[in-house]
NULUMNU-822757 format. One line per 5 residues: number of its first residue (from 0); for each residue z, y, x of C-alpha. Coordinates in steps of 0.1 Angstrom, whole numbers, m for minus. Each point is the difference from the previous one (the first is absolute). Layout:
BEGIN
NUM) Z/Y/X ~ ...
This chain:
BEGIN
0) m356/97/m18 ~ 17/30/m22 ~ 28/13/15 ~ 23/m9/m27 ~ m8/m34/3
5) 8/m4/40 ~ 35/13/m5 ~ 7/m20/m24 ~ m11/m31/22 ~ 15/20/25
10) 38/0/m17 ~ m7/m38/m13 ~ m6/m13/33 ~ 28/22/19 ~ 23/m14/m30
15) m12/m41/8 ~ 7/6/35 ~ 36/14/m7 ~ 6/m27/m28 ~ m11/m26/27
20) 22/14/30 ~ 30/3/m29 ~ m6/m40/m9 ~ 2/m9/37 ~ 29/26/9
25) 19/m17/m31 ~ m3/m36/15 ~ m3/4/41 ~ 15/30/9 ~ m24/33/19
30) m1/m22/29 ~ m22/m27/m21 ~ m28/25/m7 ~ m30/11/10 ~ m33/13/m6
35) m17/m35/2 ~ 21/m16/m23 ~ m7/32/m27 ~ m33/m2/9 ~ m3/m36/m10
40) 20/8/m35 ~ m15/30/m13 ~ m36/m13/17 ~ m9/32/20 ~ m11/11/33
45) 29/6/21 ~ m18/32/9 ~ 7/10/m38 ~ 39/m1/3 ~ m2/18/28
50) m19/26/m19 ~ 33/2/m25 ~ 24/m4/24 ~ m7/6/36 ~ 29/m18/12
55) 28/m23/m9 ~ 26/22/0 ~ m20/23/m26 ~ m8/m31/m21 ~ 43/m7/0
60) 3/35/m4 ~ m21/5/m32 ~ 10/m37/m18 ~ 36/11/4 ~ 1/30/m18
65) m23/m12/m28 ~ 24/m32/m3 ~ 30/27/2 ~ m20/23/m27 ~ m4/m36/m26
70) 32/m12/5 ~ 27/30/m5 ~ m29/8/m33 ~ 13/m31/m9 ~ 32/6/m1
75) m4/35/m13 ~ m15/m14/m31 ~ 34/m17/m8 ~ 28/19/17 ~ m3/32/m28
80) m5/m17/m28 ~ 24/m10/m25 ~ 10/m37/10 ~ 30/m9/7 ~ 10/m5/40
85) 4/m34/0 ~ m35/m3/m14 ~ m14/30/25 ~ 17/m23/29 ~ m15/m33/m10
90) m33/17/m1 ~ 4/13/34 ~ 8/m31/12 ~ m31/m18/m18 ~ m22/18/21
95) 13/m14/32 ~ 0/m38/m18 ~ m37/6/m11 ~ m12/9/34 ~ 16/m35/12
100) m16/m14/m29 ~ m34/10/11 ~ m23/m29/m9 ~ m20/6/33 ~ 33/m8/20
105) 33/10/3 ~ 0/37/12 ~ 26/23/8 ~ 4/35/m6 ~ m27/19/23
110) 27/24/15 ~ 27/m26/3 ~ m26/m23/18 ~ m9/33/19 ~ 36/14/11
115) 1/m31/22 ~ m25/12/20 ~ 12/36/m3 ~ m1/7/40 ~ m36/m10/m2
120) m10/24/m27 ~ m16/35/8 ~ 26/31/m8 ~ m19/10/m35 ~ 4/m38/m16
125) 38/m3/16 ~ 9/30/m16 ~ m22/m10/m34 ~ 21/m32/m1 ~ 34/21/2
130) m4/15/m27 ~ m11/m27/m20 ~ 31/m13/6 ~ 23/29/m4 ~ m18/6/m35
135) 5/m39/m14 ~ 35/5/12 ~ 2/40/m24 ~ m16/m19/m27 ~ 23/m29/0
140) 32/23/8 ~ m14/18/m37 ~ 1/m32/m21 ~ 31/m11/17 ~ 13/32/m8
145) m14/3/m31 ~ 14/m35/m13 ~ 33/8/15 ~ 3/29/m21 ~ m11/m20/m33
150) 29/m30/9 ~ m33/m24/2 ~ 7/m2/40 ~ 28/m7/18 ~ 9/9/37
155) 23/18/27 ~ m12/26/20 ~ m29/22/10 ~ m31/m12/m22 ~ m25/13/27
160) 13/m27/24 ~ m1/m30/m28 ~ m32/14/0 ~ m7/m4/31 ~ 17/m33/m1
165) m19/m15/m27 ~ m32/15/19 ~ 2/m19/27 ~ 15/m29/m17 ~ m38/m2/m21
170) m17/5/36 ~ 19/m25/20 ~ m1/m26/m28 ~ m38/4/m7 ~ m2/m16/42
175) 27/m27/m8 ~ m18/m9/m31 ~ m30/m11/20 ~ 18/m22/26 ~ 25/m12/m26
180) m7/m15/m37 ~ m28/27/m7 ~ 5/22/m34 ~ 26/m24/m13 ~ 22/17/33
185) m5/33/m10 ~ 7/m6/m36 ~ 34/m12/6 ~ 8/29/20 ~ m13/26/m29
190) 25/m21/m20 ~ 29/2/18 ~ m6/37/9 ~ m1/7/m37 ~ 27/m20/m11
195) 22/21/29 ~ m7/36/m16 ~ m5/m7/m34 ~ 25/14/m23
């Protein structure tokens, strides 16, 4: 086999293994996984993950920051262009609904489901999470700010803590959602947060 060809079977298989443990984070928590259960999904030798990711922890490690990476590109693609904050906010917002809407299950956000766990995590992933927070609440304290500026949002006070506000109000609803009335939970709770700062 070339060599071209075994790293790309290489980067396809490390990839199933961290879409796999992502899937199982979403829905059960670090606690619920482990190298059988990928193994049984992605339908490889456990020897083979172990190859990618020598431990746990490194397997955590690795699907956090890529998550982190996907997510905050996300909102990047959005935040600097030329729609209006309301509309940046909504968008923001419907990535944490379509997460929830996942037709495998309802699923969380992988570092909300993680920073429950956070005492259990290895140093790199705690401090990978924290700033995946800290930079969802800059980004939403820009639109906020943003829309503030253009009279399309409304609010008192310091836009990096409604930030930070409407941060963890998307996290915490995302759990309630599950053990409550499932998206339609959530959706209520987008509308009444944009009915509050809407201009």
């Amino acid at each position: 086999m070339n060599t071209l060809k075994q790293k790309t079977l290489n980067k396809d298989t490390r990839e199933a293994i961290l879409d796999a443990a992502e899937s199982i984070i979403q829905t059960y928590g670090a606690n619920g996984i482990s190298y059988q259960t990928i193994s049984d999904i992605v339908q490889i030798r456990k020897a083979s993950i172990h190859y990618h990711f020598p431990t746990k922890e490194k397997l955590i490690e690795d699907l956090v920051r890529r998550y982190s990476l996907r997510f905050l590109a996300l909102v990047d693609g959005f935040i600097d262009s030329p729609l209006s904050a309301p509309t940046k906010l909504e968008r923001y917002i419907a990535l944490f609904e379509q997460t929830l809407e996942d037709r495998s299950g309802m699923k969380v956000c992988l570092c909300g489901m993680l920073g429950a766990e956070l005492a259990s995590m290895g140093s790199p992933t705690v401090k990978i999470l924290r700033n995946f927070y800290s930079e969802n609440i800059d980004r939403l304290a820009r639109i906020l700010e943003a829309g503030r500026k253009a009279g399309a949002l409304k609010f008192n006070g310091d836009a990096e803590a409604l930030g930070g506000l409407i941060f963890s109000l998307l996290e915490g609803a995302m759990i309630i959602a599950r053990a409550a009335d499932g998206v339609d939970q959530f959706r209520s709770i987008r509308k009444q947060l944009l009915k509050i700062i809407k201009a």
